[in-house]
The first five atom37 places (N, CA, C, CB, O) and aatype in JSON, in Angstrom:
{
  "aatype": [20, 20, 20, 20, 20, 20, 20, 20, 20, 20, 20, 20, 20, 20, 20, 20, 20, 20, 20, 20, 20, 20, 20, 20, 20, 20, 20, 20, 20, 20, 20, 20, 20, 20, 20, 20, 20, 20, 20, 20, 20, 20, 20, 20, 20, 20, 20, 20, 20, 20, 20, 20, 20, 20, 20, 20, 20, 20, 20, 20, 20, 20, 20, 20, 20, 20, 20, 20, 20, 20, 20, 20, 20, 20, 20, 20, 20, 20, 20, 20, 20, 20, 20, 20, 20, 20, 20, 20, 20, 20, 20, 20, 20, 20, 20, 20, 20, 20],
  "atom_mask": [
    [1, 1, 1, 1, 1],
    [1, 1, 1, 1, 1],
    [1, 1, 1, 1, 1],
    [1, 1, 1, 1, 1],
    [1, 1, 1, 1, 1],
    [1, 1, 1, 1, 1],
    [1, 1, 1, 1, 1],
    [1, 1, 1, 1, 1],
    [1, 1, 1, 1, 1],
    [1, 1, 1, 1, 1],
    [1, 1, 1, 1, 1],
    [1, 1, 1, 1, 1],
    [1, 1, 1, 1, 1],
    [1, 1, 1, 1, 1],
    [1, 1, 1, 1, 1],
    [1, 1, 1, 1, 1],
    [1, 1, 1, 1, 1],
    [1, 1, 1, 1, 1],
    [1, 1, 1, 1, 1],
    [1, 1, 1, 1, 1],
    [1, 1, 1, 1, 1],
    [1, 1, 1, 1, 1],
    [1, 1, 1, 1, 1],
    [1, 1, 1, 1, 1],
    [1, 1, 1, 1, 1],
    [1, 1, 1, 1, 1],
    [1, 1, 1, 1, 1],
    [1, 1, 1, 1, 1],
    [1, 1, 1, 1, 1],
    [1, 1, 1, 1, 1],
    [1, 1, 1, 1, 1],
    [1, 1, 1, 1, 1],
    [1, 1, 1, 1, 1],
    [1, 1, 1, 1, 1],
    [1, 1, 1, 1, 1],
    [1, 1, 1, 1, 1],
    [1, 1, 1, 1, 1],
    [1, 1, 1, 1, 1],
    [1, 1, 1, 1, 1],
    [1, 1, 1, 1, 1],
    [1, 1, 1, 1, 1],
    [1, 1, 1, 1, 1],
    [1, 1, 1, 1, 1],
    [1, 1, 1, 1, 1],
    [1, 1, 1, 1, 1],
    [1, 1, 1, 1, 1],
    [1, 1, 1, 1, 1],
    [1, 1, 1, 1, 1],
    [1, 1, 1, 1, 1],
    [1, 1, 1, 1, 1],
    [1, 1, 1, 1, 1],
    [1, 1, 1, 1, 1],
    [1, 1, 1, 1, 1],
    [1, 1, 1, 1, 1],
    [1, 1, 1, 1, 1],
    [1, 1, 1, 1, 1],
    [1, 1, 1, 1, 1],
    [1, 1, 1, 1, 1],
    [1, 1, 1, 1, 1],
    [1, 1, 1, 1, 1],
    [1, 1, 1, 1, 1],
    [1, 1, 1, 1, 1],
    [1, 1, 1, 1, 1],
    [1, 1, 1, 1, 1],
    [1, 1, 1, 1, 1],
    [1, 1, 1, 1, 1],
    [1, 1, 1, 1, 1],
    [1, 1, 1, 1, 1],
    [1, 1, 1, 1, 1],
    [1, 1, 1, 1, 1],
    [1, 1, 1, 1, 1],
    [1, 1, 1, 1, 1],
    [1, 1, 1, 1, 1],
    [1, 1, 1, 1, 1],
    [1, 1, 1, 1, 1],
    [1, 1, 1, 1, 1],
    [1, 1, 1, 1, 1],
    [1, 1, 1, 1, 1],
    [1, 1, 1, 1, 1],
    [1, 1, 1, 1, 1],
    [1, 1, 1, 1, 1],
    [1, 1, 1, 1, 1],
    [1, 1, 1, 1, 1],
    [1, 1, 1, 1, 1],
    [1, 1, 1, 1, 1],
    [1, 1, 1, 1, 1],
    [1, 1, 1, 1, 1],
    [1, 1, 1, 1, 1],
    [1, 1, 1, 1, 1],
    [1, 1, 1, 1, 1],
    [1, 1, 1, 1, 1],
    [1, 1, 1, 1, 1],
    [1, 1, 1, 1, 1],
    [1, 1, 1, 1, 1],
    [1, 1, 1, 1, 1],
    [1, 1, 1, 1, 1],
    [1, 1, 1, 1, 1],
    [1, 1, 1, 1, 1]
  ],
  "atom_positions": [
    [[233.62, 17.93, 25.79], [232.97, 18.92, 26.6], [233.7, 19.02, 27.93], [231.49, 18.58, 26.8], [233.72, 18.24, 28.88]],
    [[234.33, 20.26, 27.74], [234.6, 20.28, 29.75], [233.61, 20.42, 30.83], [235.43, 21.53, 30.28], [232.44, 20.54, 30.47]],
    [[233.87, 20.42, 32.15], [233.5, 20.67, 33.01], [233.41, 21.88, 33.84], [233.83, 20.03, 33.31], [234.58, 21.91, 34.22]],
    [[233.07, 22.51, 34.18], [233.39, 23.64, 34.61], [233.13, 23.44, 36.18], [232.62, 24.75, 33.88], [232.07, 23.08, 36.7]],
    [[234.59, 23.83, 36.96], [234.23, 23.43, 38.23], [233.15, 24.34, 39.24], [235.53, 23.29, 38.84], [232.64, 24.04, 40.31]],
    [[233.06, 25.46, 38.48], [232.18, 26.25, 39.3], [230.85, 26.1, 38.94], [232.48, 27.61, 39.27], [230.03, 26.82, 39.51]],
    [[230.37, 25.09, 37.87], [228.85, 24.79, 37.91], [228.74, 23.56, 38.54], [228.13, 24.73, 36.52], [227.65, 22.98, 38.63]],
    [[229.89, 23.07, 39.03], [229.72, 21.39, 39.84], [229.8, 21.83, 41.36], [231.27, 20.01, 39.43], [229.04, 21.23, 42.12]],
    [[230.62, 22.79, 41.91], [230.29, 23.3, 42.95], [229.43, 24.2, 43.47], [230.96, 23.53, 43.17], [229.13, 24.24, 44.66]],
    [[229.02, 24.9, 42.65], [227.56, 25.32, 43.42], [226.62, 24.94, 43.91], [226.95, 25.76, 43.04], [226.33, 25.35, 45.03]],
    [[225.97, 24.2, 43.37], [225.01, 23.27, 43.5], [225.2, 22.66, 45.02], [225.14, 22.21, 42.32], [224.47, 22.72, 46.01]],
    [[226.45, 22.07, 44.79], [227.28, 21.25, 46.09], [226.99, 22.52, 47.49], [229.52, 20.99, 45.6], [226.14, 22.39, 48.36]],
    [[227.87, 23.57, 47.38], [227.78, 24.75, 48.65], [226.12, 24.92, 48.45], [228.89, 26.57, 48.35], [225.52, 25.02, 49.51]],
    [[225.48, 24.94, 47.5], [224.39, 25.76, 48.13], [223.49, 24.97, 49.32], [223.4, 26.22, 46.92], [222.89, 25.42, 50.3]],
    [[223.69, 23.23, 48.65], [223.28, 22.32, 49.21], [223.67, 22.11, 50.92], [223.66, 21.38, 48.36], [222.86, 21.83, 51.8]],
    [[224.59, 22.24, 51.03], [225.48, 22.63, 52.29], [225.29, 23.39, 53.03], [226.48, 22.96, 52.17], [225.24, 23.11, 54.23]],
    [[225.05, 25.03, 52.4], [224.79, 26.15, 53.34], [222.84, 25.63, 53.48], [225.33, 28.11, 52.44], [222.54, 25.74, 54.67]],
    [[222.05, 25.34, 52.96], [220.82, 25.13, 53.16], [220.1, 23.77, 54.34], [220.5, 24.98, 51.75], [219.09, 23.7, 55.05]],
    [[221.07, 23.02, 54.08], [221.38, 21.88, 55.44], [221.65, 22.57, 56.83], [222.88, 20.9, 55.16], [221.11, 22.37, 57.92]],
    [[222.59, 23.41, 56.47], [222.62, 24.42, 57.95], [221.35, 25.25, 58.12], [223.94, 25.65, 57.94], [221.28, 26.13, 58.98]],
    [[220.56, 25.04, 57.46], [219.45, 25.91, 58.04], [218.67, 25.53, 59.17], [218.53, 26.14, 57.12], [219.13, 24.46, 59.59]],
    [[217.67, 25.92, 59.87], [217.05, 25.47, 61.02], [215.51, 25.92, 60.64], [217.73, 26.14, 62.44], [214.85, 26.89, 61.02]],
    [[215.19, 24.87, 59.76], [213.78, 25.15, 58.94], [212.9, 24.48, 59.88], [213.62, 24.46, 57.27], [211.74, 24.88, 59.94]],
    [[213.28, 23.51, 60.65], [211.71, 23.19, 61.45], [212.5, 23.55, 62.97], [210.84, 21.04, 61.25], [213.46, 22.85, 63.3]],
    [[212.12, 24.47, 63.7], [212.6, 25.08, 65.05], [211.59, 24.15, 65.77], [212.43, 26.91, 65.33], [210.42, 24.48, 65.94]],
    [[212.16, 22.85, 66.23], [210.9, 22.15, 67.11], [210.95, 22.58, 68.54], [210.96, 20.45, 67.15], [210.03, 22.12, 69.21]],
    [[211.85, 23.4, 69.2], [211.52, 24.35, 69.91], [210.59, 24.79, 70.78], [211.54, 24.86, 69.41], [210.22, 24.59, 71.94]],
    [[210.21, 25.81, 69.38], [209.07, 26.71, 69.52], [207.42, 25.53, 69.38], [209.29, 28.1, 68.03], [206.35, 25.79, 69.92]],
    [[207.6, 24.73, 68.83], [206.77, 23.63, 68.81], [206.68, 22.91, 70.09], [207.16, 22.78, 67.8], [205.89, 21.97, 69.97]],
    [[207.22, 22.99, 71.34], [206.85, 22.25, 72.01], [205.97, 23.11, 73.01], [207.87, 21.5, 72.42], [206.15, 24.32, 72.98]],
    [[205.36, 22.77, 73.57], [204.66, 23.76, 74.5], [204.69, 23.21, 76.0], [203.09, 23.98, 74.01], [204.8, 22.03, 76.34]],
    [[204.58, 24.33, 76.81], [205.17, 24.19, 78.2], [204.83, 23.08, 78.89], [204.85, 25.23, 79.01], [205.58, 22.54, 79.71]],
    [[203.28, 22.56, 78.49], [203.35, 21.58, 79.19], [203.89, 19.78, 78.54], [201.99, 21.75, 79.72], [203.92, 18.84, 79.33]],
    [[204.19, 19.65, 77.37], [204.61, 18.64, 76.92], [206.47, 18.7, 77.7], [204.29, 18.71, 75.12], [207.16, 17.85, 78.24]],
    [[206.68, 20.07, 77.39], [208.41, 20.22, 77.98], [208.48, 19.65, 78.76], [209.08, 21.36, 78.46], [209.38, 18.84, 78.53]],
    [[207.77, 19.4, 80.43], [208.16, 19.01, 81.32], [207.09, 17.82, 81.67], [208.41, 20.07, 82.16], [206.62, 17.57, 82.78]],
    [[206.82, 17.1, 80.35], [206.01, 15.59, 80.94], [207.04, 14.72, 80.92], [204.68, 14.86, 79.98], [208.09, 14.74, 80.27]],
    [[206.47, 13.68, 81.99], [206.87, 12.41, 82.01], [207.0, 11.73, 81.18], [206.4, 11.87, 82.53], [206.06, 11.94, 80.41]],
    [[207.97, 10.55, 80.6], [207.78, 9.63, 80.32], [206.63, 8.45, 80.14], [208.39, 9.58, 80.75], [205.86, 8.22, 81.07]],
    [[206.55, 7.78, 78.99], [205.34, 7.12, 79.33], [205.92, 5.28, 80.15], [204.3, 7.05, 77.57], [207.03, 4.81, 79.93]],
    [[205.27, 4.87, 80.67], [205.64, 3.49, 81.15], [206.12, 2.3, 80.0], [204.33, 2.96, 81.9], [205.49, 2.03, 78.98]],
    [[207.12, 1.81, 80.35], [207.42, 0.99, 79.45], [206.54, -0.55, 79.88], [209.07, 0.96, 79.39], [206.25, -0.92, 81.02]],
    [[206.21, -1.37, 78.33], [205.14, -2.25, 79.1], [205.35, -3.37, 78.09], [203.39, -1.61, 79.27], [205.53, -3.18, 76.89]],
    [[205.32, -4.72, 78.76], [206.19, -6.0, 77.67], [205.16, -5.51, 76.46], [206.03, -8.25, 78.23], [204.13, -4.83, 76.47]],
    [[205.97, -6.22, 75.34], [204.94, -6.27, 74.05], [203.74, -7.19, 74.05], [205.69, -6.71, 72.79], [202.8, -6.95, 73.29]],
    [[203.73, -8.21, 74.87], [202.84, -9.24, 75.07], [201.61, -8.27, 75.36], [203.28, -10.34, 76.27], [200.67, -8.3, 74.57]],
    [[201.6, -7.63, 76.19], [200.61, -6.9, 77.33], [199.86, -6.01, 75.82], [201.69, -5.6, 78.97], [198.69, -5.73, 75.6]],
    [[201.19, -5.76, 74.94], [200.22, -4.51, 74.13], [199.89, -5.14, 72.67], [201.21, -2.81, 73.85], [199.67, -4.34, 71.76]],
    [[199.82, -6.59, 72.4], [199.4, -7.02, 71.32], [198.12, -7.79, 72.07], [200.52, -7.85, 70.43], [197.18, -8.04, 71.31]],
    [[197.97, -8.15, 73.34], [196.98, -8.95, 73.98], [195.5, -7.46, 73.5], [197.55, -9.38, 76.15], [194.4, -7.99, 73.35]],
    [[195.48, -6.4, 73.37], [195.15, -5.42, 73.81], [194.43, -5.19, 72.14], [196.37, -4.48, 74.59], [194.08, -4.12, 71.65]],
    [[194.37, -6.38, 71.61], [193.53, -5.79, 70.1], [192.19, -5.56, 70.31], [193.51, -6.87, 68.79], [191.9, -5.54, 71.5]],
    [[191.32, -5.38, 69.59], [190.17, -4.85, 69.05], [189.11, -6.24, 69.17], [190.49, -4.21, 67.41], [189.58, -7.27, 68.68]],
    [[187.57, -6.35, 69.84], [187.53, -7.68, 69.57], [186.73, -7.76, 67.88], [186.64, -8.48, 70.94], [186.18, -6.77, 67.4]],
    [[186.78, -8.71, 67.39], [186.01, -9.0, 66.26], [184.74, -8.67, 65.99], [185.99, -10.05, 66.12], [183.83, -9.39, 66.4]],
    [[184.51, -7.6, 65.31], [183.33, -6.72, 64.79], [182.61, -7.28, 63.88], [183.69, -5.5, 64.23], [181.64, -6.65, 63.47]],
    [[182.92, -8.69, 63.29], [182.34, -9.31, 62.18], [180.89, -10.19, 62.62], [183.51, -10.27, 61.53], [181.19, -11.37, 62.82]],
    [[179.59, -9.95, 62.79], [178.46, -10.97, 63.35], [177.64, -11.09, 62.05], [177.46, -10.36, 64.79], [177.68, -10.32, 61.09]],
    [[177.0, -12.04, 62.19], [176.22, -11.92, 60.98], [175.22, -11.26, 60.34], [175.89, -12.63, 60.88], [174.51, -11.77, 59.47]],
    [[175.14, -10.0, 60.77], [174.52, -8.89, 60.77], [174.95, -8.34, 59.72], [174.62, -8.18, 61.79], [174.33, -7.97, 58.72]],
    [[176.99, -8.24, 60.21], [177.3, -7.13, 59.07], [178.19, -8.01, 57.46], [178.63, -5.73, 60.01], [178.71, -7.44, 56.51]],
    [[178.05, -9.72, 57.74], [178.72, -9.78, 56.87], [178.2, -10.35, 55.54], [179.62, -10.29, 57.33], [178.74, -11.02, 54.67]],
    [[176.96, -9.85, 55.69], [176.41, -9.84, 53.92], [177.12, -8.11, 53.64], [173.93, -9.93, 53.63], [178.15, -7.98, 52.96]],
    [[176.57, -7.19, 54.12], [177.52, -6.11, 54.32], [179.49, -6.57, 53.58], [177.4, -5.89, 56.33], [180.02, -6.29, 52.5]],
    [[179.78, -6.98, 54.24], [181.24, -7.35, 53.79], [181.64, -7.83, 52.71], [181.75, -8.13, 54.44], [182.58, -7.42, 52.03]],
    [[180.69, -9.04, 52.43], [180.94, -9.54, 51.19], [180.02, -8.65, 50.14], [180.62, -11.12, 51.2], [180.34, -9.13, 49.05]],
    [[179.31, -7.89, 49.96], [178.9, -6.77, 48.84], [180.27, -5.89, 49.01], [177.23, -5.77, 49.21], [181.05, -5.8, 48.07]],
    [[180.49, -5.3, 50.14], [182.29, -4.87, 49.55], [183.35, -5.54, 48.74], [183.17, -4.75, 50.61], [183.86, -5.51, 47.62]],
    [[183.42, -6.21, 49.94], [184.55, -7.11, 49.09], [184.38, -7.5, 47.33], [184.55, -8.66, 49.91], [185.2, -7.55, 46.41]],
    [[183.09, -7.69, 47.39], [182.94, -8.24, 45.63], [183.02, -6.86, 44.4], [181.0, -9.09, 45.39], [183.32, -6.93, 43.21]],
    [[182.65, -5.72, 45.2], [182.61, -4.67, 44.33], [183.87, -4.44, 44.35], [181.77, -3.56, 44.6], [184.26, -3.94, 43.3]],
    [[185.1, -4.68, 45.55], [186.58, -4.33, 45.25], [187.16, -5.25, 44.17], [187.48, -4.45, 46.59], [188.01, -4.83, 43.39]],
    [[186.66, -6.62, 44.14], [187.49, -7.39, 43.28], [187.0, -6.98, 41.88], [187.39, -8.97, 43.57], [187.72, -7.15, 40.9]],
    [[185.65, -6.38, 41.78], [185.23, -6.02, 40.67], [185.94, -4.82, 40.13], [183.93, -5.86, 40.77], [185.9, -4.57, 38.93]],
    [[186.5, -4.18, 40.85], [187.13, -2.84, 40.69], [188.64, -3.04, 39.96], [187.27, -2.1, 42.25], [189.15, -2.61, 38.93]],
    [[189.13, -4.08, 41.22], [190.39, -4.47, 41.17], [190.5, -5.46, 38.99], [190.6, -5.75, 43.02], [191.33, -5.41, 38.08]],
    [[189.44, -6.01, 39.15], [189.44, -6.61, 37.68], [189.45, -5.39, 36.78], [188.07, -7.6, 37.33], [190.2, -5.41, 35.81]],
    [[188.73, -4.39, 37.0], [188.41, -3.04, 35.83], [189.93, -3.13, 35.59], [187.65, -1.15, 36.48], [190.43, -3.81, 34.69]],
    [[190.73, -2.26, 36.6], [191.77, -1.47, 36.81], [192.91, -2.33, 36.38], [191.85, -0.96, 38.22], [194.04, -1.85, 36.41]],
    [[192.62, -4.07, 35.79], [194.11, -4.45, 35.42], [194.04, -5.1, 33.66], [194.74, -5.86, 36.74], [194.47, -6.09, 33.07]],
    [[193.23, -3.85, 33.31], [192.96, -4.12, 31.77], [194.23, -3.01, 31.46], [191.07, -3.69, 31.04], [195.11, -2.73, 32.28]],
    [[194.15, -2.62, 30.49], [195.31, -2.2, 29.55], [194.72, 0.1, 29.68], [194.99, -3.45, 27.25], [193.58, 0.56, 29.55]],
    [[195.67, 0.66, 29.87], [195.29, 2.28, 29.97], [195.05, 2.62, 28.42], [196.69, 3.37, 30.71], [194.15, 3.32, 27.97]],
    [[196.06, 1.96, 27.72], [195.52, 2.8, 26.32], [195.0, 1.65, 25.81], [196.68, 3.64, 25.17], [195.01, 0.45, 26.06]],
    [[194.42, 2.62, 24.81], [193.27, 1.55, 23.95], [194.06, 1.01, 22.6], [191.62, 2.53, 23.33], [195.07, 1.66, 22.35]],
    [[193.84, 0.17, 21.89], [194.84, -0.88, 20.89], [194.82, 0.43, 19.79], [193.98, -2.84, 20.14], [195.79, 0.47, 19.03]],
    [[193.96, 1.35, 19.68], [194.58, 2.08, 18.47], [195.23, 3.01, 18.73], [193.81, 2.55, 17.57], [195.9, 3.77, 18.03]],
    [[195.01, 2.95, 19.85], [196.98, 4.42, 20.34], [197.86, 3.79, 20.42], [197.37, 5.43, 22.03], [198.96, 4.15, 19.99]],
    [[197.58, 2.32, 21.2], [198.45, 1.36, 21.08], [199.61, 1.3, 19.99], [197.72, 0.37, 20.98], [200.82, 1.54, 20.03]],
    [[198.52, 0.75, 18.79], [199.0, 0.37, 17.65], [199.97, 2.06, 16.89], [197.46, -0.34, 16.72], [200.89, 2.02, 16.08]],
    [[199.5, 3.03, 17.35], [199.76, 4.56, 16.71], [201.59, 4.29, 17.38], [198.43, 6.36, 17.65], [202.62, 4.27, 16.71]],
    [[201.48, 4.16, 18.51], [202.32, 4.36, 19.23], [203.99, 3.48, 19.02], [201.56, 4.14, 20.38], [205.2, 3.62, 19.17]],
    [[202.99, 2.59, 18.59], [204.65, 1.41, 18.03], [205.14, 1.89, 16.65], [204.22, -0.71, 17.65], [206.29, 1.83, 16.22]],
    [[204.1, 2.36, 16.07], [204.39, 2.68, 14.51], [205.8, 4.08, 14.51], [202.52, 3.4, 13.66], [206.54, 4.5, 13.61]],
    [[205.62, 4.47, 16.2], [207.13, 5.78, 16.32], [206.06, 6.97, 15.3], [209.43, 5.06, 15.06], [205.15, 6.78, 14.51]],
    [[206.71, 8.18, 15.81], [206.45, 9.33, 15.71], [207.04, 9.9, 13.8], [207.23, 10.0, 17.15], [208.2, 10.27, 13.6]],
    [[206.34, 9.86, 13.04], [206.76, 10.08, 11.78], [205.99, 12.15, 11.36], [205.97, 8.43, 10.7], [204.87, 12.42, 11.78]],
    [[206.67, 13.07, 10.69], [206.42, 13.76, 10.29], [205.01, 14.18, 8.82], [207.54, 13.82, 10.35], [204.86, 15.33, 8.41]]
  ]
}
């Protein structure tokens, strides 16, 4: 089988001329007042990992938690049984006969 160089290069130029396109104009996306903001402050990483969330867990909500959690592992058990069932299974090894 040959090749034909003009079905191996098309593909190639069209790919090329479509790279030159200017499909997202971020531009027109910015708006006047983001154009001329400031910078934000640069700030050690220490300062912005000190800065978490405090712990929402009291014993209020964690009978709450563990009824989640148990219905996910229950879920998670459904979901790692087998998609087909043993007699498509079994259809399926036997290969496709007329």
């Amino acid at each position: 089988m040959r090749i034909r160089p003009a079905l191996v290069t098309l593909p190639l130029i069209a790919s090329l001329i479509a790279g030159c396109s200017d499909l997202l104009p971020l531009d027109a996306a910015l708006r006047n007042g983001t154009r001329g903001a400031a910078y934000p402050d640069l700030i050690p990483a220490e300062q912005i990992t000190d800065r978490g969330t405090p712990n929402r867990i009291t014993p209020e909500t964690a009978p709450d938690l563990d009824q989640r959690s148990a219905g996910l592992r229950a879920r998670a058990q459904r979901l790692k049984g087998g998609v087909v069932d043993p007699t498509t299974q079994s259809r399926m090894q036997s290969g496709v006969t007329n």
